[in-house]
C-alpha positions, 0 to 999 in steps of 0.5 A, a space after each residue: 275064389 272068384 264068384 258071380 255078384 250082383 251089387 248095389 241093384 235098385 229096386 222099388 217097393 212093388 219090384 221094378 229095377 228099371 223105368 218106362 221109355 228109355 231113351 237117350 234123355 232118360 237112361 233110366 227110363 223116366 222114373 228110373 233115376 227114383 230107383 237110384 236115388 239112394 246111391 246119387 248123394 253117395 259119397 262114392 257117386 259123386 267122387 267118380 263123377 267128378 264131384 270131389 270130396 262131397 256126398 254122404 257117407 253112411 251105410 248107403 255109401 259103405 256098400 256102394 263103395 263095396 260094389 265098385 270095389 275088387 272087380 275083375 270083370 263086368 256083364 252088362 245086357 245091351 241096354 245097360 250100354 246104351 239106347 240103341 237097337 239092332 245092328 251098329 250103325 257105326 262105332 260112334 256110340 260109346 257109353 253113357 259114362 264119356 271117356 272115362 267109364 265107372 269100370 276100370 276092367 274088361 266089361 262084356 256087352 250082351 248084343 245080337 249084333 257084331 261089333 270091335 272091342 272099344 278101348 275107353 280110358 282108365 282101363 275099361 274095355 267094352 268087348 260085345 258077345 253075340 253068342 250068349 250069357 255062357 260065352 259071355 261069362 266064361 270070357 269075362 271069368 278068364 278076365 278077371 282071374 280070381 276077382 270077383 264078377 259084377 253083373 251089371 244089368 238091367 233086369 233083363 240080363 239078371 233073370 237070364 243068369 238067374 234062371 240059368 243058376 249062375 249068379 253066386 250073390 245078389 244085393 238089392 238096394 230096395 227103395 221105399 217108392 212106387 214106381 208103377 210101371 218099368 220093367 220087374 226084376 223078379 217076373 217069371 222066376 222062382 227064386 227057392 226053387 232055383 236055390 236062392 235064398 235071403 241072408 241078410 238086409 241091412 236098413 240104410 239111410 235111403 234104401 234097405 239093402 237086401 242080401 240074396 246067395 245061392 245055395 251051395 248045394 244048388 251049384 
């Protein structure tokens, strides 16, 4: 059965999953890219970005591979796509992954502002909802028939969907840094009384990964 999942999602010791001042020199934010670098060294990274056969392989690997894996549709909030803000000046922006991005499915773009499905190599087509977390959902479940449902983020785009009951599994990849400022992934929500709850962390090798469901009798 298909189910809504958040995997392989950084986050820093005092709760941050994104850094400050994106821009685009600092996709991330400017400390940002410490939230990732656990998942960087990976084995899985560095082979979808050309890299060969290098990268670590371990737990962080294992689960990082997982993430990619079995995916028949992604949600990503505006942000995730890129840096720029309001209405489309034009079609000119496509990602911040080249011609070919990591996904390989229909991935659902979150906006306020219209814009024409983009056709990316290797299977990835971008398509933009203008009319909220529902829509995008239903339309990125009738994508992906029985596989599973990634939300991408950012954090923004999380809360959304976790206030809103509709996230099935969570993994967290929380990293041993302080970030000081960025933006929380948890502000404003309470977790137990929206029926998450922790089923199991796992210590890897540059993060300990954080396994959060939602309670059945929650759906």
């Amino acid at each position: 059965m298909s189910k809504v999942v958040v995997q392989a999602f950084g986050m820093s010791l005092d709760g941050f999953s994104a850094g400050p001042d994106q821009s685009l020199e600092a996709p991330l934010g400017t400390t940002g890219p410490e939230i990732m670098d656990w998942f960087f060294p990976t084995k899985t990274f560095i082979s979808q970005h050309g890299g060969g056969d290098g990268g670590e392989t371990g737990i962080d690997d294992g689960f990082a591979a997982e993430s990619m894996a079995g995916k028949g549709a992604w949600i990503l909030g505006r942000n995730m796509f890129g840096p720029i803000r309001g209405p489309w000046l034009d079609d000119e922006w496509k990602g911040w992954w080249g011609d070919e991005p990591p996904y390989h499915v229909p991935a659902f773009v979150l906006t306020n502002h219209p814009r024409d499905p983009l056709v990316m190599k290797g299977g990835t087509t971008f398509h933009f909802v203008t009319d909220g977390i529902h829509s995008a959902l239903e339309q990125a479940k009738a994508a992906a028939g029985d596989k599973d449902i990634r939300i991408g983020g950012g954090p923004a785009t999380l809360r959304q969907y976790m206030q809103a009951r509709l996230i099935d599994e969570l993994h967290i990849a929380v990293r041993p840094i302080i970030l000081g400022r960025g933006e929380p992934l948890f502000t404003g929500l309470d977790l137990r009384e929206l029926g998450y709850k922790v089923d199991k962390y796992v210590p890897g090798e540059r993060a300990v990964h954080v396994f959060v469901k939602r309670l059945l009798a929650e759906k």
